[in-house]
N, CA, C and O atoms as a DFTB+ gen file, in Angstrom:
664 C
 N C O
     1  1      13.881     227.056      98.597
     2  2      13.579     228.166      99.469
     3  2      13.555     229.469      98.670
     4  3      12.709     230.360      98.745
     5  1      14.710     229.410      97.840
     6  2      14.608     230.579      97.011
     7  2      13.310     231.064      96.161
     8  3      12.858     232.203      96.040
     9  1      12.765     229.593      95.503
    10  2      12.140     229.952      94.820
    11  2      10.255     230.142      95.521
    12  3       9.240     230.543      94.952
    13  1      10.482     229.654      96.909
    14  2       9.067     230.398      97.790
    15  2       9.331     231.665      98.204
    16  3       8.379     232.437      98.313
    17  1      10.215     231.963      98.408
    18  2      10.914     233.718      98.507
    19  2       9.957     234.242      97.511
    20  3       8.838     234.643      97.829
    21  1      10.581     234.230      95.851
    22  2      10.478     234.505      95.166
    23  2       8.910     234.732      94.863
    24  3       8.445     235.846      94.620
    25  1       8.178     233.589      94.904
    26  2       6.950     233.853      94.658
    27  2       5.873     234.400      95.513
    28  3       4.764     234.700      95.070
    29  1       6.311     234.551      97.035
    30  2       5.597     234.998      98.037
    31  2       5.680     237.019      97.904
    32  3       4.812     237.880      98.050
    33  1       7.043     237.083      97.594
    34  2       7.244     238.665      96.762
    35  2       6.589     238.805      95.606
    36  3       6.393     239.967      95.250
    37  1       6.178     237.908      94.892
    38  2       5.762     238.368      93.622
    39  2       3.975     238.555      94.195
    40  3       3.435     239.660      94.147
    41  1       3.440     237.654      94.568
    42  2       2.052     237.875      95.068
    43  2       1.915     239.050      96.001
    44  3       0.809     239.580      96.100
    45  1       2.959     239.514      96.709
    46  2       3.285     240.531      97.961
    47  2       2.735     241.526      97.159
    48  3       1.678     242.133      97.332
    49  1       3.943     241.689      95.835
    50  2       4.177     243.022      95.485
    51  2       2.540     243.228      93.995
    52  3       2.334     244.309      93.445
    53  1       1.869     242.224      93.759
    54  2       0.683     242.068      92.954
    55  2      -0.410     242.443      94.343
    56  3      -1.066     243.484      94.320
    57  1      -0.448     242.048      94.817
    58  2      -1.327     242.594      96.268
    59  2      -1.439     244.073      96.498
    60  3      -2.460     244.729      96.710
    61  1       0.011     244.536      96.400
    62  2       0.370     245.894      96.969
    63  2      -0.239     247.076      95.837
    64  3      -0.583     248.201      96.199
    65  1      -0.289     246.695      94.701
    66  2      -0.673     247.565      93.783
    67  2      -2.123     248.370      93.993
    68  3      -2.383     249.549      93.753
    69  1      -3.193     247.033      94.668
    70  2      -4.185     247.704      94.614
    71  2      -4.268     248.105      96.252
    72  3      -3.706     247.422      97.108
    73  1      -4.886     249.055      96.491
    74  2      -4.687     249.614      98.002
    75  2      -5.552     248.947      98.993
    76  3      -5.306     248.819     100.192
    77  1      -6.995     248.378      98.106
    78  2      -7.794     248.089      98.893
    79  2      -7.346     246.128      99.313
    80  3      -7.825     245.412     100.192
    81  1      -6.762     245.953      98.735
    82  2      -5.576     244.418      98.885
    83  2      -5.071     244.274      99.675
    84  3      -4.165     245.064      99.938
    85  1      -5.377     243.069     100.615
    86  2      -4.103     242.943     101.500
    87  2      -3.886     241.052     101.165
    88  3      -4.520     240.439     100.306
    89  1      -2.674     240.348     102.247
    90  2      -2.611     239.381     101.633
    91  2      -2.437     239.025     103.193
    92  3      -1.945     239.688     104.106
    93  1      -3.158     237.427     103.173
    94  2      -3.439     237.056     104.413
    95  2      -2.569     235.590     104.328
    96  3      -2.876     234.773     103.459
    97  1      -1.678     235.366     105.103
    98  2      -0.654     234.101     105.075
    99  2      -1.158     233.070     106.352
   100  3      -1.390     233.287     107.541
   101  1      -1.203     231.938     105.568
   102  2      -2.294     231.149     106.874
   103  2      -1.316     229.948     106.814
   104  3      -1.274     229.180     105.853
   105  1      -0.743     229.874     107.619
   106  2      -0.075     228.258     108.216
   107  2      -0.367     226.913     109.034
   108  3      -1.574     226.940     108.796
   109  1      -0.320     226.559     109.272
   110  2      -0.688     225.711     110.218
   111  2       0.429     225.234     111.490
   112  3       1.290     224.490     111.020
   113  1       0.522     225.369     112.268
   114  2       1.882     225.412     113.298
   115  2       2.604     223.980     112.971
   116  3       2.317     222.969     112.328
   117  1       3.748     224.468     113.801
   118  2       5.131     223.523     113.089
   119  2       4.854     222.361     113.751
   120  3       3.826     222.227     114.416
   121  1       5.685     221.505     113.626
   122  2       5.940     220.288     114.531
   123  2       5.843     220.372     115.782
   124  3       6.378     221.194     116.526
   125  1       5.085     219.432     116.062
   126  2       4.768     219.237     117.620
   127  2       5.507     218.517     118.439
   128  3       5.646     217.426     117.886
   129  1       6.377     218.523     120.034
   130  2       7.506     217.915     120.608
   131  2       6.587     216.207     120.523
   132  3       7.334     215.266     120.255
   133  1       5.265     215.899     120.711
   134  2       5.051     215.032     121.211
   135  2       4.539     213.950     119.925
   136  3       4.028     212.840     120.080
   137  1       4.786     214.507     118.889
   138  2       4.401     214.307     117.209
   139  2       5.262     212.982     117.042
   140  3       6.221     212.776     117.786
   141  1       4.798     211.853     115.780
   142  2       5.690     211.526     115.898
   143  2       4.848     209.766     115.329
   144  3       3.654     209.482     115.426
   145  1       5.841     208.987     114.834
   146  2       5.242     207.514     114.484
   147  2       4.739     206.930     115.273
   148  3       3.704     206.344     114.959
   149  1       5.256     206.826     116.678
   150  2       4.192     206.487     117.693
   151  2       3.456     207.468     118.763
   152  3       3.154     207.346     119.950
   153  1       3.332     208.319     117.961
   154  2       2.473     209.370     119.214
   155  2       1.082     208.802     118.830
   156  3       0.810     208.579     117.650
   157  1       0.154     208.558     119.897
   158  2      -1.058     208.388     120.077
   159  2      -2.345     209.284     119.245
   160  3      -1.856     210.328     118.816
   161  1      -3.553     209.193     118.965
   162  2      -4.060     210.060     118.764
   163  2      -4.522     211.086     119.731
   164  3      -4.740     212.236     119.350
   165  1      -4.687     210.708     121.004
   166  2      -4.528     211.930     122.295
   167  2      -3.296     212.559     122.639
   168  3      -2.837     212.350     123.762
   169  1      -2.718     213.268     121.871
   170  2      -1.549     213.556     122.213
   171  2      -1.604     214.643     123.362
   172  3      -2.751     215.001     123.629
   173  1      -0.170     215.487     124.402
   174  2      -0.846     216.241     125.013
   175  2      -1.564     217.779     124.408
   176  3      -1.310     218.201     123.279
   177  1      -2.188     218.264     125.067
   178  2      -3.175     219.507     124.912
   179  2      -2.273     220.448     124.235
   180  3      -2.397     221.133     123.220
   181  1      -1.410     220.297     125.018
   182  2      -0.180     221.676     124.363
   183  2       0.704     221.722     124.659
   184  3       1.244     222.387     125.543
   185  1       1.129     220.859     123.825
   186  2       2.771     220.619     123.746
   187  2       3.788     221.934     122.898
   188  3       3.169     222.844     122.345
   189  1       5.041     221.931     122.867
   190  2       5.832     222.901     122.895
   191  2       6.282     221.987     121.104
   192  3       6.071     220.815     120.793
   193  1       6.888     223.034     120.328
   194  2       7.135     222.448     119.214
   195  2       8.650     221.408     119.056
   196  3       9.753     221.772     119.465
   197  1       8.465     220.524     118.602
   198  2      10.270     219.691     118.368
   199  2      10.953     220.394     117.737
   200  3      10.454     221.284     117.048
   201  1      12.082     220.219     117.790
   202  2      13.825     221.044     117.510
   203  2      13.381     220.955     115.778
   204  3      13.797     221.892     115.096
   205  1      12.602     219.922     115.102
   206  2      12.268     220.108     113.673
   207  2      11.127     221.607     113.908
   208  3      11.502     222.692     113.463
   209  1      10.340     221.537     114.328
   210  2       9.079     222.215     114.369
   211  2       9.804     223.892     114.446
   212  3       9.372     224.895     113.877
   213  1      10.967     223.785     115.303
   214  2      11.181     225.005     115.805
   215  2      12.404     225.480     114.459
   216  3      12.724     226.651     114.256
   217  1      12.900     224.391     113.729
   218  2      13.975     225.197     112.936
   219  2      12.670     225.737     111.429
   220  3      13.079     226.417     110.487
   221  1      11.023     225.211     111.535
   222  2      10.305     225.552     110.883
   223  2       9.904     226.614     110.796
   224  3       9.618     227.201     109.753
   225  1       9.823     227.040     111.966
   226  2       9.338     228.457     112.569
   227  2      10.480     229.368     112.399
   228  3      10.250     230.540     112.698
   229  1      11.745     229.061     111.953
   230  2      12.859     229.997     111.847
   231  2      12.801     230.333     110.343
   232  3      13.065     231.451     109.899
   233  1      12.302     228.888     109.325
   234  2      12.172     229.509     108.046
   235  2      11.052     229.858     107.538
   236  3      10.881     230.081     106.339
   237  1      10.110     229.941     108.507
   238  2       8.672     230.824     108.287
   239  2       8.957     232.345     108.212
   240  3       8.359     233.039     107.389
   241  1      10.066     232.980     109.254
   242  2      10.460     233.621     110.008
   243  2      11.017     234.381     108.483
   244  3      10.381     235.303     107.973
   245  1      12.465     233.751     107.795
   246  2      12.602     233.837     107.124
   247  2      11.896     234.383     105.813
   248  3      11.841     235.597     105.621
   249  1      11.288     233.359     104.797
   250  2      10.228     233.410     103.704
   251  2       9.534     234.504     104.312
   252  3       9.609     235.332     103.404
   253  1       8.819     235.143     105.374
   254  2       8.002     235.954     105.085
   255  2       8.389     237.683     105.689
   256  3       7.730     238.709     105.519
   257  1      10.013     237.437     106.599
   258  2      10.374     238.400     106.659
   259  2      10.102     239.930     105.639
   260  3      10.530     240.981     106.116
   261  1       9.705     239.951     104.872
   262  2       9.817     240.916     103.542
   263  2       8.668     240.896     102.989
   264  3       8.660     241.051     101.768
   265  1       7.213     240.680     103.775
   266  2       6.783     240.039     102.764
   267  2       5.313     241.166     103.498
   268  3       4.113     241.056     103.250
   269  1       5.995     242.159     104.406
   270  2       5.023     243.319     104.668
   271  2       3.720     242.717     105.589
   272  3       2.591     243.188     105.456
   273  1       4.052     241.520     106.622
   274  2       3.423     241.783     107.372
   275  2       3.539     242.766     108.478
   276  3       4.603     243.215     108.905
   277  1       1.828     243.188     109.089
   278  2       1.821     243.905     110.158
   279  2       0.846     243.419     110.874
   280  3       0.379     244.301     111.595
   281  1       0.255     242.266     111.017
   282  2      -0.123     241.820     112.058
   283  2      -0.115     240.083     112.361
   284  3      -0.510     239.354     111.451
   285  1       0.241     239.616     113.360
   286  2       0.102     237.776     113.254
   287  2      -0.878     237.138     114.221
   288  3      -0.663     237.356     115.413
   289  1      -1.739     236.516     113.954
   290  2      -2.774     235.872     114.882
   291  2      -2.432     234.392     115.174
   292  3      -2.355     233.543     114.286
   293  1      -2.134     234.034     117.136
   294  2      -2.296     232.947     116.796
   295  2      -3.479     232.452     117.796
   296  3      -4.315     233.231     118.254
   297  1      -3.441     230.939     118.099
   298  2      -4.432     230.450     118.559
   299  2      -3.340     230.587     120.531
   300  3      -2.206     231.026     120.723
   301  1      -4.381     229.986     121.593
   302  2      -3.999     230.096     122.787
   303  2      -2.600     229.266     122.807
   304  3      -1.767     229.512     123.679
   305  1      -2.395     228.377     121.915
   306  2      -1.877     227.164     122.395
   307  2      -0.454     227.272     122.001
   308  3      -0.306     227.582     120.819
   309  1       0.433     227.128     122.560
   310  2       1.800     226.863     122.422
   311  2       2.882     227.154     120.941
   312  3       3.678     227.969     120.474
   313  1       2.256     225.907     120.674
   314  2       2.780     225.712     119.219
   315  2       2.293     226.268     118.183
   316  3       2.579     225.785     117.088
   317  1       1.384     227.494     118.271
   318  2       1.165     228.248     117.166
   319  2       1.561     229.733     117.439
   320  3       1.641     230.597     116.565
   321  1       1.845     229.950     119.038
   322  2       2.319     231.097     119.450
   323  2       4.240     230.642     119.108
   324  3       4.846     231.484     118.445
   325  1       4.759     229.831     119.404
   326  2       5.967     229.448     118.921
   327  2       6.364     229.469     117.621
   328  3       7.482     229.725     117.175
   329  1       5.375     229.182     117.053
   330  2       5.710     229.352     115.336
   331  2       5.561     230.221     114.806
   332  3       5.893     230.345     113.627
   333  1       4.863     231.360     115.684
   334  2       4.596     232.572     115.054
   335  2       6.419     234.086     115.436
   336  3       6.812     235.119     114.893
   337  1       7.003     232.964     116.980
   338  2       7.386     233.544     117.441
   339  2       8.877     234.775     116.067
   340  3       8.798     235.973     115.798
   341  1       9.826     233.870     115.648
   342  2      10.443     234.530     115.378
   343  2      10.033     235.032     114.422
   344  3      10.799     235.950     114.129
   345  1       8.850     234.925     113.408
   346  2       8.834     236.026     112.825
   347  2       8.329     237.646     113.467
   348  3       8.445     238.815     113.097
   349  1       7.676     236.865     114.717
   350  2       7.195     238.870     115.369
   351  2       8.414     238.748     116.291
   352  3       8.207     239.475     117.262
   353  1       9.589     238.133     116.389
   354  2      10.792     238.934     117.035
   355  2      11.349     239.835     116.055
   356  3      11.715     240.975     116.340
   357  1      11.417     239.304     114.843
   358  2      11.810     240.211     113.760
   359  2      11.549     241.258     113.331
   360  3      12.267     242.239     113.139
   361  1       9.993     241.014     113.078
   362  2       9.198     242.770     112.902
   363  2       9.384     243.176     113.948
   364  3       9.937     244.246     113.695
   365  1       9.298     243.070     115.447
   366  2       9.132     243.476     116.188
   367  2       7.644     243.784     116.359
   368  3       7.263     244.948     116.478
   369  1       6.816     242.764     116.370
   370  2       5.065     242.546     116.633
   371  2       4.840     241.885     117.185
   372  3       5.222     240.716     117.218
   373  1       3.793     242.700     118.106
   374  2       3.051     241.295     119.127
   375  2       1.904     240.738     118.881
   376  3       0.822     241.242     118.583
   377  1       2.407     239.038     119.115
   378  2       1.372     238.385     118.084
   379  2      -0.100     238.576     118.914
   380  3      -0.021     238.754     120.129
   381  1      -1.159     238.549     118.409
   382  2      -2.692     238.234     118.881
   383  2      -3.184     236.907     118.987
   384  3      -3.280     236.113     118.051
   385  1      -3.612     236.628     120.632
   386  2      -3.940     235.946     120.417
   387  2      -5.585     235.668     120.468
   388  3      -6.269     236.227     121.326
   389  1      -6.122     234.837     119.564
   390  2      -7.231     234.529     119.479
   391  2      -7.637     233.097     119.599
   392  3      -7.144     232.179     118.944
   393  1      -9.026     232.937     120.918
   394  2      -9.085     231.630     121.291
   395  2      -9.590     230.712     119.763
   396  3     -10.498     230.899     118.953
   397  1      -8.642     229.812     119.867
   398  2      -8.866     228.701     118.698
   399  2     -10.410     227.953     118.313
   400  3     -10.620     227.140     117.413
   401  1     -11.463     228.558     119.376
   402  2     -12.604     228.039     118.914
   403  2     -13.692     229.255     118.818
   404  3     -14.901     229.058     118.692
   405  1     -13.020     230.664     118.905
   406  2     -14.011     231.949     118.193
   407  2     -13.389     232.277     116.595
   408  3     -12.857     233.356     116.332
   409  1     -13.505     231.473     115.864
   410  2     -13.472     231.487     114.500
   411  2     -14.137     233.066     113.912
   412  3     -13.667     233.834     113.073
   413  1     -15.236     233.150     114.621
   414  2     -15.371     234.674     114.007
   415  2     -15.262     236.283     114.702
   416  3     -15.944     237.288     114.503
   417  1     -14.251     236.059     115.472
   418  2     -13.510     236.635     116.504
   419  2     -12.318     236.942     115.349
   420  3     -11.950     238.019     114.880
   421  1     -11.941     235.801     115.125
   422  2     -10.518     235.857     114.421
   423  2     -10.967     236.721     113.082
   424  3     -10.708     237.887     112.786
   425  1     -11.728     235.727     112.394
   426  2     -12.069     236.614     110.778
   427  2     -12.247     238.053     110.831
   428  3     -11.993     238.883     109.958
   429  1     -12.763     238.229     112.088
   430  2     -13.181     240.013     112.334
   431  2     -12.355     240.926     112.212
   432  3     -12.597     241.928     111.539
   433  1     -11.071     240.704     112.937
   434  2      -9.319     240.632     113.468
   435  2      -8.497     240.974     111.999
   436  3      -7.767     241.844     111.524
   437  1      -9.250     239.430     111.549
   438  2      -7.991     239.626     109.850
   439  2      -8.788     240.909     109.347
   440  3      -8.208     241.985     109.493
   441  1      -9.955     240.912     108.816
   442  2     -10.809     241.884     108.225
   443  2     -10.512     243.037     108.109
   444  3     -10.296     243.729     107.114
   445  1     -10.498     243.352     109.729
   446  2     -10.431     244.297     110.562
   447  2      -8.597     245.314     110.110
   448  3      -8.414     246.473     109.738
   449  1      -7.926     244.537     110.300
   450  2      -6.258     244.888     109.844
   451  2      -5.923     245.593     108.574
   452  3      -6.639     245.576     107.573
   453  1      -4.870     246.166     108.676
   454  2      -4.236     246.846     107.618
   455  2      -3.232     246.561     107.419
   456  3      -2.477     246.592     108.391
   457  1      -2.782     246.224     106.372
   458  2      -1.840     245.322     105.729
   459  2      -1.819     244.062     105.635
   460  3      -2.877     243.499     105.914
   461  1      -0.684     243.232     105.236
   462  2      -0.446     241.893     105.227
   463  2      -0.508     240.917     106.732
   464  3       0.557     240.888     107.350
   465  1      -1.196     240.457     107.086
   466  2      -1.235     239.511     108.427
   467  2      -1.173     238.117     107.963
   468  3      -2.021     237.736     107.156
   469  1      -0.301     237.350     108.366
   470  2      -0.331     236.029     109.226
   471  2      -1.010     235.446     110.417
   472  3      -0.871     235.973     111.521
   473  1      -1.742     234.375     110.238
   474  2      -2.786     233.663     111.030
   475  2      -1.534     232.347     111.188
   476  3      -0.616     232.247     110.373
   477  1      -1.674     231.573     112.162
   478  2      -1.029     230.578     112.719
   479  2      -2.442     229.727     113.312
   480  3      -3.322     229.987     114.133
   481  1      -2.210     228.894     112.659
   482  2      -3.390     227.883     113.161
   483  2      -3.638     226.488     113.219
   484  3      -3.158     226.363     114.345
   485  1      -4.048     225.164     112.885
   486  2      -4.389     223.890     113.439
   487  2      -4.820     223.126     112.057
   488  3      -5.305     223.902     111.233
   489  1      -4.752     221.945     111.694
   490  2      -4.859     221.332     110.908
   491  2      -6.026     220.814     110.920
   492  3      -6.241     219.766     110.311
   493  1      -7.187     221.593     111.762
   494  2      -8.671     221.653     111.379
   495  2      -9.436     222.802     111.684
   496  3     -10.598     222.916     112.076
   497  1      -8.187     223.979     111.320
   498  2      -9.180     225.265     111.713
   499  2      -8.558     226.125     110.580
   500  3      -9.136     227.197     110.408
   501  1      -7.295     225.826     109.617
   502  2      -6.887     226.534     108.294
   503  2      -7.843     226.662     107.355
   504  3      -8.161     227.728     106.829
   505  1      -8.443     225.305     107.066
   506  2      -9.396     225.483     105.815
   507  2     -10.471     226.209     105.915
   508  3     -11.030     226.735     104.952
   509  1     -10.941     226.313     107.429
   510  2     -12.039     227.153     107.907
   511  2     -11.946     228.807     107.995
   512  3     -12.877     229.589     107.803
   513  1     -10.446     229.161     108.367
   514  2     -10.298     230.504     108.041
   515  2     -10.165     231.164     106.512
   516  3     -10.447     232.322     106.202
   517  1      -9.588     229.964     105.525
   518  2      -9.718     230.164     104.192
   519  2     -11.005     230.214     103.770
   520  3     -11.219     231.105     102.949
   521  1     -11.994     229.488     104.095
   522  2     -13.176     229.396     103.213
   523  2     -13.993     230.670     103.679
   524  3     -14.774     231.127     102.845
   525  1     -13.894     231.408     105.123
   526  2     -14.338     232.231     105.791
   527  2     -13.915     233.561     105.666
   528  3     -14.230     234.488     106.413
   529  1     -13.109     233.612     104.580
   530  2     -12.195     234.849     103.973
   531  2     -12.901     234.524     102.137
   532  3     -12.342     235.257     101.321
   533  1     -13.502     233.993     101.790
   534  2     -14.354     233.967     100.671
   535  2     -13.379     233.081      99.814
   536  3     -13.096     233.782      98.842
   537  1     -12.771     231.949      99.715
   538  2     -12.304     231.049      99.088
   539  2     -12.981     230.232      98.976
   540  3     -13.151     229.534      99.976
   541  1     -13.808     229.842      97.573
   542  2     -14.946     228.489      97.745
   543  2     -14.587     226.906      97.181
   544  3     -15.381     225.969      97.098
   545  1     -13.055     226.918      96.804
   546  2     -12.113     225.715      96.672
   547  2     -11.901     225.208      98.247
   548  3     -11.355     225.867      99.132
   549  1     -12.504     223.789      98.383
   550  2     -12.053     223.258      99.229
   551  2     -10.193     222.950      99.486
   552  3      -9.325     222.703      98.649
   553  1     -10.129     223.053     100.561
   554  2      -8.909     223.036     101.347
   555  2      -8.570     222.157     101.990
   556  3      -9.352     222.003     102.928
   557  1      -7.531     221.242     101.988
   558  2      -7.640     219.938     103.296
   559  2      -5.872     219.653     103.931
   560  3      -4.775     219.361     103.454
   561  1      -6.292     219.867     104.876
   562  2      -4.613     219.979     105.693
   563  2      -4.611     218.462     106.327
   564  3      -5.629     218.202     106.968
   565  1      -3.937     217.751     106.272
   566  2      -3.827     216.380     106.990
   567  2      -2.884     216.162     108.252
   568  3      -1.811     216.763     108.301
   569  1      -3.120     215.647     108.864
   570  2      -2.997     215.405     110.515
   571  2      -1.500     215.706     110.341
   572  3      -1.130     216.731     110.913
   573  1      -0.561     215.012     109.661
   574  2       1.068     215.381     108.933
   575  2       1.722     216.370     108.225
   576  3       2.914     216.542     107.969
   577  1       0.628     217.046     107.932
   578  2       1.357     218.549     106.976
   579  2       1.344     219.682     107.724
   580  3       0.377     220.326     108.131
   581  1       3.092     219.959     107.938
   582  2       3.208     220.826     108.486
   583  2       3.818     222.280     107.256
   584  3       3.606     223.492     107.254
   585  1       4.622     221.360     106.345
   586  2       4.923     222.612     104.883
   587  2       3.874     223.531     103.975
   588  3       4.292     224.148     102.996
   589  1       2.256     223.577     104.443
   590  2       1.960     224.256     103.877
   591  2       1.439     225.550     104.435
   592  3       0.755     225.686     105.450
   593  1       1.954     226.665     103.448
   594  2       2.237     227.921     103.113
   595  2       0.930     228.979     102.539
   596  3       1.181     229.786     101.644
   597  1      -0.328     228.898     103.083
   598  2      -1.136     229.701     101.439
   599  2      -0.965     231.102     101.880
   600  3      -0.620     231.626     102.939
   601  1      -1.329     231.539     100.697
   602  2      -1.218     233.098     100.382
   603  2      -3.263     233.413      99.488
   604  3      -3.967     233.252      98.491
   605  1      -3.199     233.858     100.679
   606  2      -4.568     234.305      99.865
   607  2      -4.481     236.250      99.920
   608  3      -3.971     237.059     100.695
   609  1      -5.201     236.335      98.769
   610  2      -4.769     237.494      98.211
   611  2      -6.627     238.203      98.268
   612  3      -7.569     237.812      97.578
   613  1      -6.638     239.414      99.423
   614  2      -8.039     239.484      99.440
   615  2      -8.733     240.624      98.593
   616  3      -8.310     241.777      98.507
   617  1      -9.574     240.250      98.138
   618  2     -10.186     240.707      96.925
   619  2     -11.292     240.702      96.649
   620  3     -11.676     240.405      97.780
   621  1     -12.733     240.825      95.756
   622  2     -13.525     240.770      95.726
   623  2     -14.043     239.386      94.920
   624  3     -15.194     238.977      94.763
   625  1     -12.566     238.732      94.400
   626  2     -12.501     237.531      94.466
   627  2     -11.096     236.906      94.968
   628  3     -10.080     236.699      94.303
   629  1     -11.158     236.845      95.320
   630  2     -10.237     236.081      96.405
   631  2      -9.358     235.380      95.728
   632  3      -9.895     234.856      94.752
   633  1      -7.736     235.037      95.863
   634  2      -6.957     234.209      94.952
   635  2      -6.028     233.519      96.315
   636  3      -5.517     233.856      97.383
   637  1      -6.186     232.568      95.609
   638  2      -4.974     231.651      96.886
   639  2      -4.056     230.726      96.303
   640  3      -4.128     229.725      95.591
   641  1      -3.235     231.356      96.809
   642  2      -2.024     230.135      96.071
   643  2      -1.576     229.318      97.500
   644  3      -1.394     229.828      98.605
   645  1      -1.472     228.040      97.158
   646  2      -0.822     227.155      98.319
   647  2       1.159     226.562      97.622
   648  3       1.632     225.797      96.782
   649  1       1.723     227.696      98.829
   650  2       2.989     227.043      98.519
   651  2       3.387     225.713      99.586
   652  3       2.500     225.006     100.065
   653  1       4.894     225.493      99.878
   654  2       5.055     224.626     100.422
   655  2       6.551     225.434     100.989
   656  3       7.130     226.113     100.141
   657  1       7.054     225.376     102.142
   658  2       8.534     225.925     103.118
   659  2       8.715     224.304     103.959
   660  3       8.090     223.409     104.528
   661  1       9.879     224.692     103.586
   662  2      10.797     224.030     105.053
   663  2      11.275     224.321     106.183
   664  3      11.851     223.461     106.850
């Protein structure tokens, strides 16, 4: 943990230097209550996150406390407004929400912002906000990964580092 602290400040504070920089943190929401070895592939529509999902969202909360966001986007649905939750209890920000299928609604939103924002999103709509922010490395989130972390750093070339939180 320490050492995603560590490097999420170091890209923070490499971001911050140039003015026209901001750094856009894209997750994919935590654990889902209905997730699971035998959950179906129809799982329900919008389910609420599991007691794992939710102690995820506490160390999201955490890791990016400091890390100069001022705005968080999530999608309509539950579990990405939940995962977004304690970190905007902390700043004290209210998250945005943006419907999960106006993709360029959202990009407009990040664009649009000043400072560091967090996006909260779906394990088939992350790689799409990355590549749509000018990242031309494919991206692939799998139906099970809920630990990844990127940091894209916006620029006139774009840098993304993919960490990993618990």
């Amino acid at each position: 943990m320490r050492q995603l602290v560590l490097s999420v400040l170091f890209v923070v504070g490499a971001a911050a230097q140039t003015a026209a920089q901001s750094t856009v943190f894209v997750v994919r929401h935590a654990e889902r209550a209905d997730a699971g070895a035998t959950a179906s592939p129809m799982m329900a529509t919008d389910p609420d996150l599991s007691e794992i999902g939710k102690a995820r969202a506490e160390s999201l909360a955490i890791a990016l406390k400091d890390a100069g966001i001022t705005a968080i986007f999530t999608t309509e649905y539950k579990r990405t407004q939940q995962t977004a939750a304690p970190l905007a209890k902390a700043l004290g920000i209210q998250a945005t929400t943006v419907p999960a299928r106006d993709m360029p609604a959202l990009i407009e939103k990040i664009k649009a912002a000043s400072g560091n924002v967090l996006v909260v999103g779906h394990s088939n709509t992350v790689a799409d906000v990355i590549s749509r922010l000018g990242v031309t490395d494919a991206v692939k989130v799998g139906d099970n990964d809920y630990d990844n972390l990127f940091v894209l750093v916006r620029s006139e070339k774009p840098v993304l580092l993919r960490l990993h939180y618990k």
